[in-house]
C-alpha positions in Angstrom: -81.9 -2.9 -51.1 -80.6 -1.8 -47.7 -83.5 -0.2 -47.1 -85.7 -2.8 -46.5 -83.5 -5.3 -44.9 -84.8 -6.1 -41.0 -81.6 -6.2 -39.0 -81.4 -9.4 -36.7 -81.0 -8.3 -33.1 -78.0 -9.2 -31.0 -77.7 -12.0 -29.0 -77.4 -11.9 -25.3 -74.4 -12.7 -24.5 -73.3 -12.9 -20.7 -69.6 -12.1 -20.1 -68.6 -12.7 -16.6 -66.3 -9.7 -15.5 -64.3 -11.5 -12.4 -64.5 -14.7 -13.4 -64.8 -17.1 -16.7 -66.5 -20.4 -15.7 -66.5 -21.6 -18.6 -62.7 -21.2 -19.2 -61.9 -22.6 -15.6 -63.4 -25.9 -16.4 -62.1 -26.2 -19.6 -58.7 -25.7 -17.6 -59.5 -28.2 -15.4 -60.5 -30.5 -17.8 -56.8 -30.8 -19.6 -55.5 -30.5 -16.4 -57.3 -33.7 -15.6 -56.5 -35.2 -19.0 -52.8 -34.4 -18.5 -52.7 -36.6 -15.3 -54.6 -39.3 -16.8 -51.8 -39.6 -19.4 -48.5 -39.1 -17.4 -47.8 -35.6 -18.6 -48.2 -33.8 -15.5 -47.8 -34.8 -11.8 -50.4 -36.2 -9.7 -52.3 -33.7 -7.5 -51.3 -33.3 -3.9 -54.4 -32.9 -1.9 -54.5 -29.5 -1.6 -55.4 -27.8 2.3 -56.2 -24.4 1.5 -59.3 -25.7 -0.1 -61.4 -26.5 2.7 -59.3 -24.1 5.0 -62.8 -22.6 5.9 -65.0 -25.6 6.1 -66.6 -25.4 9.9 -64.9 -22.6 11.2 -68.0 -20.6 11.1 -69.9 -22.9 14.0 -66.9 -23.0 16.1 -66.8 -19.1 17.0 -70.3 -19.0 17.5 -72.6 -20.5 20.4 -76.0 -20.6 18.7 -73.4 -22.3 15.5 -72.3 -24.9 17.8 -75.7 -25.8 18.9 -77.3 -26.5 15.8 -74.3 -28.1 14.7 -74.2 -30.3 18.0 -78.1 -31.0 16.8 -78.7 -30.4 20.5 -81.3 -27.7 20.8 -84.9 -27.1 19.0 -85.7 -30.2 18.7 -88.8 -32.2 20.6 -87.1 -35.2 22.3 -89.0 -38.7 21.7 -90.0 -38.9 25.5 -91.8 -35.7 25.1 -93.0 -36.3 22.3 -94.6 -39.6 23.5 -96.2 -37.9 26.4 -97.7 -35.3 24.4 -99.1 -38.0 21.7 -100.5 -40.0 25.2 -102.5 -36.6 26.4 -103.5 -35.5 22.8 -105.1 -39.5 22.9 -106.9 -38.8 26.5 -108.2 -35.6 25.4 -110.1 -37.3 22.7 -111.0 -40.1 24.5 -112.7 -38.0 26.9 -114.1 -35.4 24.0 -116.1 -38.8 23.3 -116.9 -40.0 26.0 -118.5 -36.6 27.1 -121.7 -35.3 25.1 -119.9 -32.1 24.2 -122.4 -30.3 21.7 -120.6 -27.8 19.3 
């Protein structure tokens, strides 16, 4: 009765071509176990890891800014002045018989 037999359709099935995640934290994860238990030495903090990490913003001006936090943003004086005249404006929008 092949005839009349629906075939089920494949699963997706994503396969990674550079990398398997899945693998590497499995790896990780008797690596870890290992340790735990004695079998393998304990890891020596490793530098090449965050070899990288703020190199980007040192190189580049606008980087080191925004890094530095010291441009784009409205100051609290200024923003207290500008709060003070928004407050006069509608005092004196009130006060006045301004029809719109």
């Amino acid at each position: 009765m092949g005839m009349f037999k629906m075939r089920e359709p494949r699963k997706f099935r994503r396969v990674s071509i550079y990398t398997d995640e899945r693998r590497d934290k499995l790896e990780k994860l008797v690596d870890d176990y290992k340790r735990e238990t004695g079998e393998l030495p304990q890891k020596q903090f490793d530098a090449t890891e965050n070899r990288f990490r703020g190199k980007f913003s040192q190189f580049t001006p606008r980087a080191q800014r925004f890094a530095e936090g010291g441009r784009g943003m409205i100051k609290w004086p200024v923003a207290l002045v500008a709060v003070v005249l928004l407050l006069m404006f509608l005092r004196w929008l009130m006060a006045s018989n301004v029809q719109f």
